[in-house]
TORKOL-900905 format. One record per residue (C-alpha): residue number from 0; residue in one letter; y, x, z. Coordinates in steps of 0.2 Angstrom, whole numbers, plus 2048, in hexadecimal, padded with zeros to 3 digits. Last residue first. Layout:
<rs>
R    nr   rest     y     x     z
R   NUM      A     Y     X     Z
...
</rs>
This chain:
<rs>
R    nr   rest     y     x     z
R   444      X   51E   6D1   7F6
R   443      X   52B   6DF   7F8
R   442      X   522   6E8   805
R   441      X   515   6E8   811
R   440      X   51F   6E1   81E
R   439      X   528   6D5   814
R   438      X   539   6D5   807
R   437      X   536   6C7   7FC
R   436      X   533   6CC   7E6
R   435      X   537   6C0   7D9
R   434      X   548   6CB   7D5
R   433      X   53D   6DB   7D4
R   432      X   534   6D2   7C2
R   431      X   523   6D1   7C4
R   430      X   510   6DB   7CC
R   429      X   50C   6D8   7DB
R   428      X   500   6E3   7E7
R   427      X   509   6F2   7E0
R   426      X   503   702   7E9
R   425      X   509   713   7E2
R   424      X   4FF   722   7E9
R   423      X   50A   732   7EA
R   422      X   506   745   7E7
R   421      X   511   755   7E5
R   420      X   50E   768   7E5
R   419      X   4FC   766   7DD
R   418      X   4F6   777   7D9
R   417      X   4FE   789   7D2
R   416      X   4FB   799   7D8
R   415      X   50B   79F   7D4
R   414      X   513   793   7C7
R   413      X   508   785   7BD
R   412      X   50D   77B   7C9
R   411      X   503   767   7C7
R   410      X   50E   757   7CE
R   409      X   502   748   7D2
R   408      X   502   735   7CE
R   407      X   4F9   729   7D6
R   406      X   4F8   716   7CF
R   405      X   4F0   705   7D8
R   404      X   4F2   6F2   7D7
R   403      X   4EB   6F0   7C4
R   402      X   4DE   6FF   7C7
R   401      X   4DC   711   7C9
R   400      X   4EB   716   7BD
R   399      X   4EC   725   7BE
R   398      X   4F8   732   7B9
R   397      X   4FA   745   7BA
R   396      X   50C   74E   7B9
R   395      X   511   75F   7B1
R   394      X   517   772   7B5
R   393      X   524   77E   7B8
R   392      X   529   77E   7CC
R   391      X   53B   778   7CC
R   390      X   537   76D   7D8
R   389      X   53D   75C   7E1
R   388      X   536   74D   7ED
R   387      X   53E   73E   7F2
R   386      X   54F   73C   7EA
R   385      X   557   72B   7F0
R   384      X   560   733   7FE
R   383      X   567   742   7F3
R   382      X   55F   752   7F6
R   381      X   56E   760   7FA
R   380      X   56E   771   7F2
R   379      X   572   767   7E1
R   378      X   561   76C   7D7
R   377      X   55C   778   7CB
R   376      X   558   777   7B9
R   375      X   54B   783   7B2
R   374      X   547   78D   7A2
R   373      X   552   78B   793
R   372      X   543   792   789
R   371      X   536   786   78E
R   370      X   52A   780   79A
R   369      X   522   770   7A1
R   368      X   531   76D   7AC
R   367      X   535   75B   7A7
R   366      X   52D   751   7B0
R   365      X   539   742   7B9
R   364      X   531   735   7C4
R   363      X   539   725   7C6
R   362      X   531   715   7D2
R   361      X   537   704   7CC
R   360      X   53F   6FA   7D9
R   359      X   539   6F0   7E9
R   358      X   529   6FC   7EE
R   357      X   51A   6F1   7F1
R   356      X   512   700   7FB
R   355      X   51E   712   7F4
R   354      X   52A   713   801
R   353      X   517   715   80F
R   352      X   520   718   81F
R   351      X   52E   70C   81F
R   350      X   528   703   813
R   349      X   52B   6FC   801
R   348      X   539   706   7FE
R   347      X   548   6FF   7F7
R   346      X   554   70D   7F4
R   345      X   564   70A   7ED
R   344      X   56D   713   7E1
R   343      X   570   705   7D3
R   342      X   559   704   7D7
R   341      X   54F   70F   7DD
R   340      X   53E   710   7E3
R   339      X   541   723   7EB
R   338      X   541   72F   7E0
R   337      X   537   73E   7D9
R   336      X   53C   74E   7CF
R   335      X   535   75B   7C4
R   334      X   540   767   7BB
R   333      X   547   76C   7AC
R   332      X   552   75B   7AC
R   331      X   54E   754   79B
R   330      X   53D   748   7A3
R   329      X   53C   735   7A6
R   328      X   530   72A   7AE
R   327      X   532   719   7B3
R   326      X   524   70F   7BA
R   325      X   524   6FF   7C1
R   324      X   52F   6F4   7B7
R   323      X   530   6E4   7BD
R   322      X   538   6DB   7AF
R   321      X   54A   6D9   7B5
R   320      X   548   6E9   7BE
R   319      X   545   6F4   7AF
R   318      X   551   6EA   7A6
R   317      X   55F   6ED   7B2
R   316      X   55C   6FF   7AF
R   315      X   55E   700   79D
R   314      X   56F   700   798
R   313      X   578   6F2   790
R   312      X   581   6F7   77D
R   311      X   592   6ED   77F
R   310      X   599   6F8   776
R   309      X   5A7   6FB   780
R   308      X   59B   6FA   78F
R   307      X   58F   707   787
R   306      X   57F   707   794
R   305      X   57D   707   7A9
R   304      X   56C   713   7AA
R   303      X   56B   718   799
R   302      X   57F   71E   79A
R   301      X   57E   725   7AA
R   300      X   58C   71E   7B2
R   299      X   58A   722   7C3
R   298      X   589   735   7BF
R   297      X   57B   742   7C3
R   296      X   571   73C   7B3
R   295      X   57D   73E   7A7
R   294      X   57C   74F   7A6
R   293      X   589   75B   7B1
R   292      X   57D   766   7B9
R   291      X   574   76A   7CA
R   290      X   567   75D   7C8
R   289      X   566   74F   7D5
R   288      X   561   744   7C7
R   287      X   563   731   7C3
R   286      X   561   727   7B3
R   285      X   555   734   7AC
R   284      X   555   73A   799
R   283      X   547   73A   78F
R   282      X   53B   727   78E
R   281      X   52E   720   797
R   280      X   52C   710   7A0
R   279      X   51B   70A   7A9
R   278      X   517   6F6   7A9
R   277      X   508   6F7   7B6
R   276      X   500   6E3   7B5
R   275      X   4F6   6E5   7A6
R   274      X   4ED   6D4   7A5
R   273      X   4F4   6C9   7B1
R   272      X   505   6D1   7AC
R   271      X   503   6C9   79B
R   270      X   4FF   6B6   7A3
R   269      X   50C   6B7   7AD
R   268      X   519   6BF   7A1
R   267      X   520   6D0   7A5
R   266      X   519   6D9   793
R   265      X   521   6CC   78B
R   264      X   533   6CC   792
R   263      X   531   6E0   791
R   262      X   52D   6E1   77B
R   261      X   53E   6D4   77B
R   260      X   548   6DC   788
R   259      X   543   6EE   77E
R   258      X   543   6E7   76C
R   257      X   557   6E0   76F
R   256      X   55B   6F1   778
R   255      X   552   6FE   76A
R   254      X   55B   6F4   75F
R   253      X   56D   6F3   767
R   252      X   56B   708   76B
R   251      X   566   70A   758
R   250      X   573   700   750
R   249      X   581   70A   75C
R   248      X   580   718   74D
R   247      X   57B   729   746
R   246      X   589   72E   750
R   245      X   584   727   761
R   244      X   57A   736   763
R   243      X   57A   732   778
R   242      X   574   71F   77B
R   241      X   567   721   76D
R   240      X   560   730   773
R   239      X   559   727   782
R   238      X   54B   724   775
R   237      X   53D   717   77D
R   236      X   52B   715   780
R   235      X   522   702   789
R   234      X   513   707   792
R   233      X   507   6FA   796
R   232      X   4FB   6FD   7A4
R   231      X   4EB   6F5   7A9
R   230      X   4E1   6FD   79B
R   229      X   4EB   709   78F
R   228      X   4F8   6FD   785
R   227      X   506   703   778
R   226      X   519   702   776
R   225      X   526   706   76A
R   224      X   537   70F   768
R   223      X   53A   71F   75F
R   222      X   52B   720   754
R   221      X   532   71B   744
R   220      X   536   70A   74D
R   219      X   529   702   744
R   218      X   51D   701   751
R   217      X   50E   70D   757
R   216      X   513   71F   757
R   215      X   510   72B   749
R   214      X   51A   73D   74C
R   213      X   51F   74A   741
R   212      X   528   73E   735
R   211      X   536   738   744
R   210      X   536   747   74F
R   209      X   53A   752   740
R   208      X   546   745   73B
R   207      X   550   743   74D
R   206      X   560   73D   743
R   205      X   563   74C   73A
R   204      X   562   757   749
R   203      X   55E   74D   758
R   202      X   54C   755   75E
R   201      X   555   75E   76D
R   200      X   55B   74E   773
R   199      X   54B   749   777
R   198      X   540   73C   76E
R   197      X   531   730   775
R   196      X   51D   735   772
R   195      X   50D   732   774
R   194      X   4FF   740   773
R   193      X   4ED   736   770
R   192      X   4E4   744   776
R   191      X   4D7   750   76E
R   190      X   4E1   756   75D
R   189      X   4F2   754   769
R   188      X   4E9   760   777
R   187      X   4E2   76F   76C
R   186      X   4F2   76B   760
R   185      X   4FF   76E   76C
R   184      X   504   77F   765
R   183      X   502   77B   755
R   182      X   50D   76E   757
R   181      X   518   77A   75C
R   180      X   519   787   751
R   179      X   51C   77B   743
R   178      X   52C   775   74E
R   177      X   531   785   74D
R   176      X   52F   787   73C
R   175      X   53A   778   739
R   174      X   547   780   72F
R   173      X   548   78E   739
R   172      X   54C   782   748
R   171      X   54A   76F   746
R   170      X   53F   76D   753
R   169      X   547   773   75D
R   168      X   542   778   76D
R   167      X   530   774   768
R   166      X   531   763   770
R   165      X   53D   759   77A
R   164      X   537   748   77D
R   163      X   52C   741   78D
R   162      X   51B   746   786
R   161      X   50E   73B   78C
R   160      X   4FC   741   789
R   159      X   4EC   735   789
R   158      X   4DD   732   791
R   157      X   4DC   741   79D
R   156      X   4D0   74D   7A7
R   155      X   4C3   752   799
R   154      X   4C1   764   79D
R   153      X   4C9   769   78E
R   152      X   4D8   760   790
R   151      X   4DC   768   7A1
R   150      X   4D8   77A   79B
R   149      X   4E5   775   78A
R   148      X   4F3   76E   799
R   147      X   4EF   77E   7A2
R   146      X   4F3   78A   795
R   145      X   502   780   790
R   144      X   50B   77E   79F
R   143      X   516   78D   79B
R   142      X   51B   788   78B
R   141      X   529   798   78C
R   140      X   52B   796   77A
R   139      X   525   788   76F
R   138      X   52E   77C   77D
R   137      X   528   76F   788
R   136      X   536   763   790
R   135      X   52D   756   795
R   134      X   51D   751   79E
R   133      X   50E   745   7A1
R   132      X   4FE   748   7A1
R   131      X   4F1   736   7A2
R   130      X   4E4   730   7A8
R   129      X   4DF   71D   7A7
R   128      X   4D6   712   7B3
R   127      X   4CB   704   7AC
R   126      X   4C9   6F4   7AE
R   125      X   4D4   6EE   79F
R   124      X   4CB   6ED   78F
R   123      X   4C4   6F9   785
R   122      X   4C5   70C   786
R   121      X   4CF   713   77B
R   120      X   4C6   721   76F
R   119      X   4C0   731   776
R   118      X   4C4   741   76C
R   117      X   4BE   750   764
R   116      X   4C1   75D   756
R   115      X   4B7   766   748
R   114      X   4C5   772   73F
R   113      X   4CC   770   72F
R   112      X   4C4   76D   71F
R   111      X   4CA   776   711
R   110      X   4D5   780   708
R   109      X   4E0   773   702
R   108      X   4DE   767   712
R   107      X   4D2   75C   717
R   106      X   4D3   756   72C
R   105      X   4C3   755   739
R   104      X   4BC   749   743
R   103      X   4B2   746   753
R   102      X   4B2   738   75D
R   101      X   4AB   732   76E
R   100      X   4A8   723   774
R    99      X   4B3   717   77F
R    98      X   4BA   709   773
R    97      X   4AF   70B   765
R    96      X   4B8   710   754
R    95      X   4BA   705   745
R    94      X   4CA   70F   73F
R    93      X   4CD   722   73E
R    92      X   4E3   71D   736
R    91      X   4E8   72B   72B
R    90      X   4F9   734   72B
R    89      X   4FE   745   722
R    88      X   50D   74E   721
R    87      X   512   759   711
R    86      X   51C   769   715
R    85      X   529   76F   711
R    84      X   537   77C   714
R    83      X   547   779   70A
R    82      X   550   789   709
R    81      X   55E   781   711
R    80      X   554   777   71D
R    79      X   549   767   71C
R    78      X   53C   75F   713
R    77      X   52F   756   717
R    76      X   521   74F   709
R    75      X   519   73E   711
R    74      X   507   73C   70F
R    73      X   4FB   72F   70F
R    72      X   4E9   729   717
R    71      X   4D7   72B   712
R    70      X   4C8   725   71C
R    69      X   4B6   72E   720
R    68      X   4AA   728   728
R    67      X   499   730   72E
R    66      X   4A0   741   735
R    65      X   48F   742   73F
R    64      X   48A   73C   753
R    63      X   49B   732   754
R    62      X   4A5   732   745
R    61      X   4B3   73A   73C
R    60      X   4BA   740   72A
R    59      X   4CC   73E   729
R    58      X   4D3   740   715
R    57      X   4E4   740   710
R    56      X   4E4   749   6FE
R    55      X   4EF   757   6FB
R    54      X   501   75C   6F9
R    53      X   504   76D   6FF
R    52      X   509   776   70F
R    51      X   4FF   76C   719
R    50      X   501   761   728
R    49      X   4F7   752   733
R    48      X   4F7   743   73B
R    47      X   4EA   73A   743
R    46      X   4ED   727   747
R    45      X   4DF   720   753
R    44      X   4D6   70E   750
R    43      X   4CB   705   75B
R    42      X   4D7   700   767
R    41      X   4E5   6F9   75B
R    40      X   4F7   6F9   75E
R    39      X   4F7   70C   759
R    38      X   4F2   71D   764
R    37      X   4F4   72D   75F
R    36      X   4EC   73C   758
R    35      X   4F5   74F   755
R    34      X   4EF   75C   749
R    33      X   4FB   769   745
R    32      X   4F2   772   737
R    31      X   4E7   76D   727
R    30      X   4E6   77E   71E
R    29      X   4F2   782   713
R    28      X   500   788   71F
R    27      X   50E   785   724
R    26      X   519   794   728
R    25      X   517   79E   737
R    24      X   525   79F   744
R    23      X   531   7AB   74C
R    22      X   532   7B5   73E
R    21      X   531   7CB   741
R    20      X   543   7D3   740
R    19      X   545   7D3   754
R    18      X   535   7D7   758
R    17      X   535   7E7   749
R    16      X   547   7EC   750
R    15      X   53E   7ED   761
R    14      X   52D   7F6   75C
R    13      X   539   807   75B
R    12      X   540   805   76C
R    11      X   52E   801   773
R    10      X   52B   812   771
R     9      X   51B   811   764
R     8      X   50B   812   76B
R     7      X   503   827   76F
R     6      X   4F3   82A   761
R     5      X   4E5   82B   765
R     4      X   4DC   83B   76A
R     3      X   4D3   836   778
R     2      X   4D3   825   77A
R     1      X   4E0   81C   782
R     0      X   4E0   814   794
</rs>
């Protein structure tokens, strides 16, 4: 209700021409801004990176019961557009940390120190049962996961954040404005979990460089390819891109392909699996989809899935069942979809009433209906018989990893009334390559 005597608002018809002229997104500021951690090859190390508008000194002070340590890192200036917006990126390494305690740290900027934040460094070893979110797909506007992901975060129920490609929508937009917007959008969960990472095809534009210097993932692939450890599991990242924006070159494709076999080969070995034996996939665009569209993934020859013949580029899924891939996961489709074990379209359930105990073929989820302005995808008005479960609810996907023979995974709506709309438990009593596997009553054993 208003006052007395104030005075009436504006007709929306004259605020419109102000909403249409107003930016979409706020410049870089001089505080620190867009902070976002993630993990390296090392356990007791995080990388945090960081933007300012201007050049200054990379600083990270952090520690447990005080900011006690302090290290300095670099800066890389980033320029893009016609009117060459800047800004200057920031990466320092918080080294020395004790696996399993709890840091806080905060990042130095022109004006300043920036905000006091949290987070919980790797735990150590391998009897331990990560958390992590998962999803794809998530957008500056129409994030309509967002609210809940930053609840979630706050009350302490994940490891680690898996972001299956396609951010900001784009991220090159406005001269990368909207990518600013973004990432200060995710901050409240990047600056607390380590947020890994794989391109979409909506960060392509000039050979996916806002992807490339905004992120820091472990390897040296520039952060398109790599792979990291959380306990039992090892989780092996890769750019489905490669296979689509073939005009920056085949090179990629052939690279990412050589590391992959070479980065799977020793992840599968005896004495590796033993240690971490889940081997979980991740990268943007699924193999198989009963999406009503025309992508790739609702033809046979999916170009991830079978590869570049004429170049004689191999697709991915032979891999994942060469090596014993458990895990897939994928996202792209605006929508959230579960398969059967799968493998050149054909289902190898582990049993009859439990498909997912000692399942034959790598189990694929895709997640990619976190929220974003091209809304949803729907579904062919028929289920496929390798599809198992499908919805066009927005929302995300938990993980855990209980133990080196057990994994749940839930789906989370953040429509209506939102809750759990999907759940499976995924039993693998062996862990190696699908060719090693017999055909037995509880399973492929």
């Amino acid at each position: 209700m208003r006052p007395p005597g104030a005075p009436p608002p504006p007709p929306l018809l004259l605020l419109l021409p102000l909403l249409l002229l107003a930016p979409c997104c706020q410049a870089v500021g001089r505080q620190p801004e867009q902070i976002h951690l993630s993990f390296t090859r090392d356990i007791t190390a995080v990388t945090v990176t960081y933007s300012t508008a201007d050049e200054w000194e990379t600083v990270v002070r952090y520690g447990r019961a005080q900011l006690d340590s302090q290290n300095t890192g670099f800066s890389t200036l980033f320029v893009q557009g016609a009117d060459h917006h800047q800004q200057y990126i920031h990466r320092v390494n918080l080294t020395g940390l004790e696996p399993g305690e709890q840091y806080s740290y905060q990042v130095s900027g022109p004006e300043g120190w920036s905000d006091v934040f949290q987070f919980t460094a790797m735990k150590p070893g391998i009897d331990w049962s990560p958390r992590l979110v998962v999803y794809g797909d998530l957008g500056s506007v129409n994030a309509r996961s967002l609210p809940q992901l930053e609840e979630d975060t706050q009350k302490g129920l994940y490891d680690a954040a898996l972001h299956v490609g396609d951010f900001a929508y784009d991220m090159d937009s406005h001269q990368g404005e909207v990518s600013d917007q973004f990432m200060r959008q995710i901050q409240p969960i990047a600056a607390r979990l380590p947020y890994m990472t794989c391109p979409g095809n909506h960060e392509q534009a000039g050979n996916f460089s806002n992807y490339k210097n905004r992120f820091s993932m472990p390897g040296e692939a520039e952060s398109m390819f790599f792979s990291f450890d959380m306990g039992p599991v090892h989780f092996v990242a890769v750019s489905s891109e490669f296979y689509y924006y073939t005009s920056y070159g085949y090179g990629q494709a052939v690279n990412q392909i050589n590391w992959m076999k070479a980065d799977l080969r020793m992840a599968s070995e005896p004495s590796a699996r033993a240690q971490r034996p889940w081997i979980v996939v991740y990268g943007h665009r699924p193999m198989y989809c009963t999406n009503l569209n025309q992508d790739d993934c609702t033809k046979a020859h999916d170009l991830l899935r079978v590869g570049i013949p004429e170049r004689n580029i191999p697709g991915m899924e032979d891999l994942l069942m060469e090596y014993g891939v458990d895990l897939a996961i994928w996202a792209h489709e605006h929508s959230y979809e579960r398969l059967w074990p799968i493998y050149n379209y054909t289902v190898y359930k582990g049993t009859v009433d439990q498909p997912y105990l000692n399942p034959g073929a790598p189990v694929h989820i895709t997640t990619g209906s976190a929220g974003c302005d091209e809304n949803h995808n729907p579904f062919w008005p028929f289920r496929a018989p390798w599809s198992a479960f499908r919805s066009i609810h927005y929302g995300y996907t938990r993980m855990t990893f209980h133990n080196g023979s057990h994994m749940s995974m839930e789906q989370v709506s953040v429509d209506g009334t939102g809750g759990v709309i999907d759940s499976i438990d995924v039993v693998k009593e062996v862990h190696r390559p699908f060719s090693q596997l017999t055909r037995t009553p509880r399973g492929y054993l």
